[in-house]
N, C-alpha and C positions, 0 to 999 in steps of 0.2 A: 651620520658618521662624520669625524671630524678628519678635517684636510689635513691630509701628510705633511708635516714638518721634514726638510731636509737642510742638510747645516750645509750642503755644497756653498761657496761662493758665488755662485751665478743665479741664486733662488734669491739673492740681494742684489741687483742689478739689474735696473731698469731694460725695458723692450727694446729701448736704440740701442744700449750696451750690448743686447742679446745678441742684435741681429750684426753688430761691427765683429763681437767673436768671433762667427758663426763664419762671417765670410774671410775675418784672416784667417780661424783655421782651414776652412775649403782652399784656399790659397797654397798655405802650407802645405797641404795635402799635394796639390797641382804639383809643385814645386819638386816631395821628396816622390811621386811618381814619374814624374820625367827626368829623376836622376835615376832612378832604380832604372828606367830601360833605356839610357847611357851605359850605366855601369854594366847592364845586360848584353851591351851590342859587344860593350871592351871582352869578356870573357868569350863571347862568342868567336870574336876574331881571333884569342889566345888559344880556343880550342881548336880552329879550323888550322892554327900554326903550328899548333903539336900534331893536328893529326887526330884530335880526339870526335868521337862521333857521340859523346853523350848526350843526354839531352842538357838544356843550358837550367832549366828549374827543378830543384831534388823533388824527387817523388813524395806523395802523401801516402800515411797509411804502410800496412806491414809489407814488407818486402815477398815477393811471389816467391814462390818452392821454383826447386829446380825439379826441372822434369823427371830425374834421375833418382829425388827423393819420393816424389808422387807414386811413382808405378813401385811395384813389390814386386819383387821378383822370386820366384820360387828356388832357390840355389841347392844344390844336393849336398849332402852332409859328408866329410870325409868318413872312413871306417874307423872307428877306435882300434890303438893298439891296446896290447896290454896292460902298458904305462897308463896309456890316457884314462883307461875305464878303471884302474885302478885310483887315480889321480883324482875321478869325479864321485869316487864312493865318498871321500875321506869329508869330515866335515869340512864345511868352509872355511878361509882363513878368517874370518870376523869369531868366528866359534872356537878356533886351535889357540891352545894357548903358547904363547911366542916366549921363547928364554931370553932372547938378548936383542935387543936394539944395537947396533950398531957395536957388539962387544959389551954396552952397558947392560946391566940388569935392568927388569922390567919396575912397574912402580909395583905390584904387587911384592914382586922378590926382597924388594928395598922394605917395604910394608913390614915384611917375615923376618927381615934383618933387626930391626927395632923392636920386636917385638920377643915376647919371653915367654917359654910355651907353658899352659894350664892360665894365664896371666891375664885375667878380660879386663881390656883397655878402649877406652870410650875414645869416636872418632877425633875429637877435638884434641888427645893425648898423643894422640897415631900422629895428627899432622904438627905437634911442637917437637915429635919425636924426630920426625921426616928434617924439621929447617936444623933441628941440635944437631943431627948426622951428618949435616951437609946437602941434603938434595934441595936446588931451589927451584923453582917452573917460574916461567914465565908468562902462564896461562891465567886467564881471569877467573877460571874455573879449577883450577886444583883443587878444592876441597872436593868437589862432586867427583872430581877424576878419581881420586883417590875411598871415596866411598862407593862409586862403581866398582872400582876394585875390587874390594873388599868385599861387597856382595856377588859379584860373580865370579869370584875364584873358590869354590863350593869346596875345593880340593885342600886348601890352604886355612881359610877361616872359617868359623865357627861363630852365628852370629847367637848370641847373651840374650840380649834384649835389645830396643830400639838403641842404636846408635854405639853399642857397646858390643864387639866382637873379641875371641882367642884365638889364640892358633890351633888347628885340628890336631889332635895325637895322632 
């Protein structure tokens, strides 16, 4: 087998050059360890000035649970009123469909506004419809937003064939 070739710079310099590296960097090395435990006594007298009792080297590895999250604790359930157990039948808010943001319509609703009912209009027409109207997003994702939409508002559109939906009668 053939000897490993390495392109480092010191695989070209001679055995005296090796060994002069070799001890200025141990040198070097001496040198930025007996500044680190200067710099380590400085912080420690700055923390014995404030009053701090941390340790002076941050910890390795993930930080320990607090005891409070470890143990589980068995907690008893308040009783549902009326309200509440009414409030837990109803579908989730991800599943209800929402009318207004904030006063504005929804993109679905805006979707419904452009659109002309019997009318099957291909998604790529739905979003030239959307910027001509006015609605602009700032999201990197509006088109997918907008064909989310449009497939799950089951109540509204009517999908044609791939990528081509109407408004329901």
């Amino acid at each position: 087998m053939p000897a490993r070739k390495t392109s480092t710079p010191l695989a070209t310099l001679s055995l005296q050059d090796l060994l002069e590296t070799l001890n200025r960097r141990q040198e070097l090395e001496d040198a930025l360890t007996r500044r680190l435990g200067r710099i380590q006594e400085e912080v420690d007298a700055l923390r014995s000035l404030v009053g701090g009792t941390a340790p002076a080297a941050p910890r390795r590895g993930r930080p320990a649970k607090k005891a409070a999250a470890r143990k589980k604790t068995a907690r008893k359930k308040a009783p549902r009123t009326k309200a509440a157990t009414k409030a837990a039948t109803k579908a989730p808010a991800s599943r209800r469909a929402v009318k207004t943001r904030k006063g504005k319509p929804t993109l679905a609703e805006n979707i419904r506004s452009v659109m002309k009912p019997g009318e099957s209009v291909k998604a790529s027409e739905i979003m030239k419809r959307l910027e001509a109207a006015g609605l602009h997003s700032g999201a990197k994702n509006f088109n997918t937003m907008a064909l989310q939409a449009l497939a799950k508002q089951k109540k509204l559109f009517q999908r044609v064939s791939r990528g081509v939906y109407k408004l329901k009668a």
